[in-house]
C-alpha positions as CSV (number, residue, x, y, z in Angstrom):
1,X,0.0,0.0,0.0
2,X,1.0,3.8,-0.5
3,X,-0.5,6.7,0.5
4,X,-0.8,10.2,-1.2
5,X,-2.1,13.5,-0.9
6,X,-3.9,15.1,-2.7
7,X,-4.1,19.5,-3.0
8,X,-8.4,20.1,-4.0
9,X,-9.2,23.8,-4.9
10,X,-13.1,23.6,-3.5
11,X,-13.6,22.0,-0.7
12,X,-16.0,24.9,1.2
13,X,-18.0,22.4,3.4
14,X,-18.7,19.4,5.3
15,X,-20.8,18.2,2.2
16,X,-17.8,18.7,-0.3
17,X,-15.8,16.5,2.0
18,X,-18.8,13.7,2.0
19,X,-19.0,13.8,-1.7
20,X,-15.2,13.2,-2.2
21,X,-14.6,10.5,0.6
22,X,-17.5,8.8,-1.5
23,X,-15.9,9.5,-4.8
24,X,-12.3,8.5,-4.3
25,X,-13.6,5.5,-2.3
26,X,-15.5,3.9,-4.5
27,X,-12.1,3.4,-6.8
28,X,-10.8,0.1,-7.2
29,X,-7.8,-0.3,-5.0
30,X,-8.5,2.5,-2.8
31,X,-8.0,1.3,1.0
32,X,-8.6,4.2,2.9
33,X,-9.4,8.0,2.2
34,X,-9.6,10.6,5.0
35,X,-10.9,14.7,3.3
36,X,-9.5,17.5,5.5
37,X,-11.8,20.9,5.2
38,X,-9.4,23.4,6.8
39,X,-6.2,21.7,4.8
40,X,-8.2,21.1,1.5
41,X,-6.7,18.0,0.6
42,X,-7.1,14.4,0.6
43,X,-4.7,11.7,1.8
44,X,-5.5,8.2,0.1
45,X,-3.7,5.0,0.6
46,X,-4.1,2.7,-2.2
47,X,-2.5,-0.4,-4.0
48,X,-0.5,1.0,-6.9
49,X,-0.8,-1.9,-8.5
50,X,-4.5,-1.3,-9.1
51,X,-5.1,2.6,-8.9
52,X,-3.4,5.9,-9.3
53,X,-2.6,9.8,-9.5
54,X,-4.6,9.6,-12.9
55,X,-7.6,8.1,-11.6
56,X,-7.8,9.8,-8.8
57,X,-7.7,13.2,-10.4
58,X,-10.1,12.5,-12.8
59,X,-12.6,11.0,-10.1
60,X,-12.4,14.7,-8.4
61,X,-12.6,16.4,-11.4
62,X,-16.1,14.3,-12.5
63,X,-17.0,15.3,-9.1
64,X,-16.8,19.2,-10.1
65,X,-13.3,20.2,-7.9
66,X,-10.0,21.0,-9.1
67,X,-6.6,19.5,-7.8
68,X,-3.9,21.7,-7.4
C-alpha cells in the first residue's frame, strides 16, 4: 500500500468532504481516504498496483473540484 495526498481547490464544506470520501472511495484499489476541510486535501492510501494519480484526479474532477 502507498499513501498520497492530494491538493483540491473547493472543498467549502462538510458536504464537499462527503462527496469526495465517497468519490475516491469507491475506486478500485482505494483502501482508505480521509478529506480534511481546513487543509483542502485528501490523503489516500491505495494499491498502486491497481489505482493511481490519474484516476484519482479524474474521479475529483467528474465530481466538479479542481486538484492543485
Amino acid at each position: 500500500m502507498e499513501t498520497t495526498t492530494i491538493k483540491i481547490d473547493g472543498i467549502s464544506c462538510m458536504g464537499c468532504v462527503k462527496t469526495l470520501t465517497g468519490v475516491l472511495s469507491g475506486i478500485d484499489g482505494v483502501n482508505q481516504v480521509v478529506v480534511d476541510k481546513d487543509t483542502a486535501s485528501a490523503s489516500v492510501q491505495f494499491d498502486p498496483a491497481v489505482t493511481g494519480q490519474a484516476d484519482f484526479k479524474q474521479a475529483i474532477e467528474d465530481a466538479g473540484y479542481d486538484v492543485v
